[in-house]
PyMOL commands that place a pseudoatom at each C-alpha (Angstrom):
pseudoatom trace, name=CA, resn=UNK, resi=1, chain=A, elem=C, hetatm=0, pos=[107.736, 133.988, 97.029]
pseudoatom trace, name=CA, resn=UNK, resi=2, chain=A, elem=C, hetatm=0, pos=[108.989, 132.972, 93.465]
pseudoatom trace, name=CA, resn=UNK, resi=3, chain=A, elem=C, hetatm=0, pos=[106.971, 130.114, 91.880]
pseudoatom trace, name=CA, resn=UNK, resi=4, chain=A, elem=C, hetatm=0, pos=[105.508, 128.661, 95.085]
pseudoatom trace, name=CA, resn=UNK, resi=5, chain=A, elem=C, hetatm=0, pos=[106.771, 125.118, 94.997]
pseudoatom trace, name=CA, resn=UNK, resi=6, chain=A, elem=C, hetatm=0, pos=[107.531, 123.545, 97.878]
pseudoatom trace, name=CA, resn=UNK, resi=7, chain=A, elem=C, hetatm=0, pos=[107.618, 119.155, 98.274]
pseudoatom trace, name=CA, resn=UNK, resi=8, chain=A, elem=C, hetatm=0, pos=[103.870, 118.539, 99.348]
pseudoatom trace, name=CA, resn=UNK, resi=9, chain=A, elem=C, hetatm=0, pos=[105.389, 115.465, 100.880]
pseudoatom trace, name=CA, resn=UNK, resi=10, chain=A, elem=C, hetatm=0, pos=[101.982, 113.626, 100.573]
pseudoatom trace, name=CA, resn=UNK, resi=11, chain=A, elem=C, hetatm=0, pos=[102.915, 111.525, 97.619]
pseudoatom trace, name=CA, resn=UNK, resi=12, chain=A, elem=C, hetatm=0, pos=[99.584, 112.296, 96.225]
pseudoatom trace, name=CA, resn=UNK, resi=13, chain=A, elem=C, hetatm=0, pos=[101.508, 113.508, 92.892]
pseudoatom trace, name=CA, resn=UNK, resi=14, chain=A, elem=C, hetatm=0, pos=[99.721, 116.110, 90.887]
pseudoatom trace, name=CA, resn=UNK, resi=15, chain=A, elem=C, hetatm=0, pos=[95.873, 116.108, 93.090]
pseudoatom trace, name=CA, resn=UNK, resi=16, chain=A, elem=C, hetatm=0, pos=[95.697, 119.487, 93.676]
pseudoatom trace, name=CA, resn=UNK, resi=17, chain=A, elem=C, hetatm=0, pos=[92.966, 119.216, 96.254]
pseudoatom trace, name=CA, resn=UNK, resi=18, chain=A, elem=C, hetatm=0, pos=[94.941, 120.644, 99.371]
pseudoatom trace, name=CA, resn=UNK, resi=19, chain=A, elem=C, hetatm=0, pos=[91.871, 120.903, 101.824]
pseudoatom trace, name=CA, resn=UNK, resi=20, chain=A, elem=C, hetatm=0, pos=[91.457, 116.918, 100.710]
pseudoatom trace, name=CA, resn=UNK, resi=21, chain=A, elem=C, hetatm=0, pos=[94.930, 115.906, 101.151]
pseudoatom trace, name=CA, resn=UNK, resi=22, chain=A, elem=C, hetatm=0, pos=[94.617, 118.099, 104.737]
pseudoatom trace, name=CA, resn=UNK, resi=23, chain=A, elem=C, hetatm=0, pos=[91.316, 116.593, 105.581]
pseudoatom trace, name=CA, resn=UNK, resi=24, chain=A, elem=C, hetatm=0, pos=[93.421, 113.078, 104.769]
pseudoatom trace, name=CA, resn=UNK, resi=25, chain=A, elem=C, hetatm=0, pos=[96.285, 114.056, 107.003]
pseudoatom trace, name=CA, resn=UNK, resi=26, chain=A, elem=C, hetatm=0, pos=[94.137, 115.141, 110.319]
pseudoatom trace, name=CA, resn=UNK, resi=27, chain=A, elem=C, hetatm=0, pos=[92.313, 111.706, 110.042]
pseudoatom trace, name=CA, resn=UNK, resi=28, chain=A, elem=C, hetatm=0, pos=[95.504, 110.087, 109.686]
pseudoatom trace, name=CA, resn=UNK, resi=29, chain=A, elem=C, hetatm=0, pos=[96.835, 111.845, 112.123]
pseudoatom trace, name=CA, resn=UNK, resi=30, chain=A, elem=C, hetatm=0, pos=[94.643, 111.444, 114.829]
pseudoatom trace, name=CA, resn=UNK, resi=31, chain=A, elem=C, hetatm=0, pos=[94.289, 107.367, 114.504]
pseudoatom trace, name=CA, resn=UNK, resi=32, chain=A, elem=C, hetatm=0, pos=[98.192, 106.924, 114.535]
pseudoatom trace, name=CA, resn=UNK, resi=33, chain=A, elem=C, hetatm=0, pos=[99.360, 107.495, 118.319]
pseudoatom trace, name=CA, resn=UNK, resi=34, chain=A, elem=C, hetatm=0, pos=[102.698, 105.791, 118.283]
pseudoatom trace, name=CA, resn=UNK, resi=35, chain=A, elem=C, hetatm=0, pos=[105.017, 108.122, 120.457]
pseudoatom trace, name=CA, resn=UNK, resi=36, chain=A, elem=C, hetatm=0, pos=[107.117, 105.660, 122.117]
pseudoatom trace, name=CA, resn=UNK, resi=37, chain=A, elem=C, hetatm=0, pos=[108.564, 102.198, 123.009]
pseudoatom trace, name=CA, resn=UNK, resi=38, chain=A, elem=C, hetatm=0, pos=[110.030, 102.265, 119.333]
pseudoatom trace, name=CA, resn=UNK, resi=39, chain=A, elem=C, hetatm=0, pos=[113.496, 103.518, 117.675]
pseudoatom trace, name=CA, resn=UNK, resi=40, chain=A, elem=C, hetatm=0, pos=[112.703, 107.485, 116.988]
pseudoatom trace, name=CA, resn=UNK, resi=41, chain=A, elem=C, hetatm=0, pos=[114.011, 106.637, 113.329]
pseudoatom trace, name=CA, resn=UNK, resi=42, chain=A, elem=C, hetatm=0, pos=[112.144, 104.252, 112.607]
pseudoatom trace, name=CA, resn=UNK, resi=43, chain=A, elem=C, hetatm=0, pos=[109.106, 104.196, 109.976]
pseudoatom trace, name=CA, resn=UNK, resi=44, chain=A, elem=C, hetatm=0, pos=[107.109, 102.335, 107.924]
pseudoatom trace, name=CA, resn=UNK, resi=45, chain=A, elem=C, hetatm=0, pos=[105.206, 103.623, 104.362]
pseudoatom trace, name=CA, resn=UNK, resi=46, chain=A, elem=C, hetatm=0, pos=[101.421, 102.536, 103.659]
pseudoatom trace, name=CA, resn=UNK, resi=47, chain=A, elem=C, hetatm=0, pos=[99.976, 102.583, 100.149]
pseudoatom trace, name=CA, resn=UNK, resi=48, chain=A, elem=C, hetatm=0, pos=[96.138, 102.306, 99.991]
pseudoatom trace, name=CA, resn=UNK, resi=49, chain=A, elem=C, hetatm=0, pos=[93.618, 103.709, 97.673]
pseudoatom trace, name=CA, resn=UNK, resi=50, chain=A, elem=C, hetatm=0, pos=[90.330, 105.814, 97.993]
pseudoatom trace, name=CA, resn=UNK, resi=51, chain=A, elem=C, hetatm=0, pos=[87.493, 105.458, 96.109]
pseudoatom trace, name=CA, resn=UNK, resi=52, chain=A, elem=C, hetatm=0, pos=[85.153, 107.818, 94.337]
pseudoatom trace, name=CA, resn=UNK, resi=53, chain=A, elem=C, hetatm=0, pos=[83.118, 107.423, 97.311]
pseudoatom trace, name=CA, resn=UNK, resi=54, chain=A, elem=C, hetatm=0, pos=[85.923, 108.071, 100.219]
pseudoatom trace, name=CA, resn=UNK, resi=55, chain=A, elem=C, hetatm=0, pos=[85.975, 103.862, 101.100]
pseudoatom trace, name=CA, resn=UNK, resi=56, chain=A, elem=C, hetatm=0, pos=[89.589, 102.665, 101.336]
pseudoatom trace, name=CA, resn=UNK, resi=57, chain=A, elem=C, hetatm=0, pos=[90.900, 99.694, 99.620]
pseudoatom trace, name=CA, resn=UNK, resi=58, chain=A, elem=C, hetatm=0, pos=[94.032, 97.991, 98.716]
pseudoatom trace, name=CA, resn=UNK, resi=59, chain=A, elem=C, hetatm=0, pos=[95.778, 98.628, 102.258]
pseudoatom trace, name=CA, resn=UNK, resi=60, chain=A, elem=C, hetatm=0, pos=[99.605, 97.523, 101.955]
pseudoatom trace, name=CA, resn=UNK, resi=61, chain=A, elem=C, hetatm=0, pos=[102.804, 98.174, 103.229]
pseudoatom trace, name=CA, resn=UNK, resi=62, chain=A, elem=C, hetatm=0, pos=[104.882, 99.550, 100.963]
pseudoatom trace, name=CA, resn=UNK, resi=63, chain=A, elem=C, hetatm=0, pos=[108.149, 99.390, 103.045]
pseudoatom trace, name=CA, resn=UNK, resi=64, chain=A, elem=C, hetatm=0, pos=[108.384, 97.903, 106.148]
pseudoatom trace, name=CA, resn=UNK, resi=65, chain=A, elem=C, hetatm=0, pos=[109.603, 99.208, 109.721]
pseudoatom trace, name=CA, resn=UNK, resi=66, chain=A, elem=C, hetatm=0, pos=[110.978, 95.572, 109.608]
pseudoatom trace, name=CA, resn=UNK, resi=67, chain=A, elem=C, hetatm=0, pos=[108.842, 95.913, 113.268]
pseudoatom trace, name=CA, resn=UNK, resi=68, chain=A, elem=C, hetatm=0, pos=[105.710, 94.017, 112.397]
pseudoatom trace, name=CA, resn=UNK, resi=69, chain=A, elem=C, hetatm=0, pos=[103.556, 96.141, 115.380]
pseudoatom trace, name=CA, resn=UNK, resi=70, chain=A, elem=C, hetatm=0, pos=[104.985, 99.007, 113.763]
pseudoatom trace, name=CA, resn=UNK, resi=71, chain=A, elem=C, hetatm=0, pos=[104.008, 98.199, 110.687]
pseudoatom trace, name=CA, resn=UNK, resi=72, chain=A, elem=C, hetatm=0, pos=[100.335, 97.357, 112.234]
pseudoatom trace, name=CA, resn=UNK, resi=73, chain=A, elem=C, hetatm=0, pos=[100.030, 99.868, 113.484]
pseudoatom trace, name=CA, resn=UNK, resi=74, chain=A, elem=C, hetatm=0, pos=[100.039, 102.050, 110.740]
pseudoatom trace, name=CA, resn=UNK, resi=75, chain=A, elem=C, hetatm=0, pos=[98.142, 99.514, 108.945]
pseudoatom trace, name=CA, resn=UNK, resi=76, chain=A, elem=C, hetatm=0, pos=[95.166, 100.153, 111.477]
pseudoatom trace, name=CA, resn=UNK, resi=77, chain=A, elem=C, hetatm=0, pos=[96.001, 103.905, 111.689]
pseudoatom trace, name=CA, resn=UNK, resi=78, chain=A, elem=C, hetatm=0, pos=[94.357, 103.796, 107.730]
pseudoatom trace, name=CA, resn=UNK, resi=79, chain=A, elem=C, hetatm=0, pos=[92.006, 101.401, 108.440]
pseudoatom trace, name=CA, resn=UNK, resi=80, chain=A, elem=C, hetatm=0, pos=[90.251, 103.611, 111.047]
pseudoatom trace, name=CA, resn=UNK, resi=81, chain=A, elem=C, hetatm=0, pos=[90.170, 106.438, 108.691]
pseudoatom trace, name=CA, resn=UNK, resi=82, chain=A, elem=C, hetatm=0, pos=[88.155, 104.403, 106.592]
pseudoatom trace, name=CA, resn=UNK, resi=83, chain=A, elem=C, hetatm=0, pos=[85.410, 105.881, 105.019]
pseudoatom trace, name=CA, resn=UNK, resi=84, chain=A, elem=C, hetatm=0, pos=[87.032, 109.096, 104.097]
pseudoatom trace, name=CA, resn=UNK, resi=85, chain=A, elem=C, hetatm=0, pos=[85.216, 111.824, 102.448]
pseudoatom trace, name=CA, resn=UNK, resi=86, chain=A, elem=C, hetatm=0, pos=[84.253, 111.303, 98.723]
pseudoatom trace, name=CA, resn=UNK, resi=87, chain=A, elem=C, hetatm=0, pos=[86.881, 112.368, 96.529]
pseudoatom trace, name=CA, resn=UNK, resi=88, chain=A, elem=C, hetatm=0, pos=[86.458, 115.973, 95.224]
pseudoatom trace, name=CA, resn=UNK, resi=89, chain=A, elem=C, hetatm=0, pos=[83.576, 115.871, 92.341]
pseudoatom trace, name=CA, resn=UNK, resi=90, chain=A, elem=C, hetatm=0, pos=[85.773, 117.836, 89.719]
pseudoatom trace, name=CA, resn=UNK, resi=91, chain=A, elem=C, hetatm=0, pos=[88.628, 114.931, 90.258]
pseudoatom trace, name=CA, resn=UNK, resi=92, chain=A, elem=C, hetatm=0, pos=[88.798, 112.822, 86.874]
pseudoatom trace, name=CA, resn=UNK, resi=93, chain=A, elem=C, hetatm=0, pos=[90.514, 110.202, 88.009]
pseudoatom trace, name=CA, resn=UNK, resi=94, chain=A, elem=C, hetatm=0, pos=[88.075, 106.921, 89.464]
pseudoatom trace, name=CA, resn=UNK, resi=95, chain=A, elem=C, hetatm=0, pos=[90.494, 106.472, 92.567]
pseudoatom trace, name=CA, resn=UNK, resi=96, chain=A, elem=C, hetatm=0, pos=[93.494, 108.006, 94.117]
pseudoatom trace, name=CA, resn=UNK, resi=97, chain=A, elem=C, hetatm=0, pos=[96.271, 106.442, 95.117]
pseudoatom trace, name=CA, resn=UNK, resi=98, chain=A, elem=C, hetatm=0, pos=[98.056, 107.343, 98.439]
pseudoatom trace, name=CA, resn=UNK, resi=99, chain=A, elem=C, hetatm=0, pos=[101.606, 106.786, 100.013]
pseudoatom trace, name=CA, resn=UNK, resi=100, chain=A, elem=C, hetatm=0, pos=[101.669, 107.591, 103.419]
pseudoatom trace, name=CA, resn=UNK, resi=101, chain=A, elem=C, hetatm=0, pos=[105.080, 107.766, 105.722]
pseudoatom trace, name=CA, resn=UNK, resi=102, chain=A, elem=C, hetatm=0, pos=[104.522, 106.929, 109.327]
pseudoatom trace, name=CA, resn=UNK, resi=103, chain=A, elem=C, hetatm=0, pos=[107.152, 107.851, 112.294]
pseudoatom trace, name=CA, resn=UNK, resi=104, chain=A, elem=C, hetatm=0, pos=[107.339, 108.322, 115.566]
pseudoatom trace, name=CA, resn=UNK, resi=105, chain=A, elem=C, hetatm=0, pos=[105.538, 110.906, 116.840]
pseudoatom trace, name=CA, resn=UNK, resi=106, chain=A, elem=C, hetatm=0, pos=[107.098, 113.451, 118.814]
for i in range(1, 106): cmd.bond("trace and resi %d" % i, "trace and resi %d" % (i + 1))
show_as sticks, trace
zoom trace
């Protein structure tokens, strides 16, 4: 393909660390088992940020379901991925901030 863009709908901006962002998304992924009992459009976003060494910290909602279990639950989903691994060594930054969008799973 031409230039190989594409979204990378992490909203991890510029990290270019795709087997971390992946590693991220499977954690995420397997701690957040909402599949029912809620609107199929609904969704919440969660900020939080991981430290050189993979702990997580500042855990927030960033925009709300306006369904406080919903947003919980996503909230939790996080917190059970917490440690993650450390961030990749050749990463300059001290932390990395991440915004994650939570739905409905089909």
């Amino acid at each position: 393909g031409e230039g190989g863009g594409g979204s990378g709908g992490s909203g991890t901006g510029n990290f270019p660390y795709t087997w971390y962002v992946h590693t991220v998304r499977k954690k995420l992924d397997a701690n957040w088992n909402v599949t029912s009992g809620f609107n199929a459009r609904i969704f919440t976003q969660v900020a939080f940020t991981i430290q050189r060494d993979g702990s997580l910290k500042d855990i927030e909602v960033e925009q709300t379901s306006n369904n406080e279990i919903f947003d919980k639950a996503a909230l939790r989903a996080v917190e059970y991925c917490n440690p993650l691994p450390p961030l990749p060594g050749d990463f300059q930054e001290s932390n990395l901030r991440v915004h994650v969008r939570f739905t409905v799973k089909k």
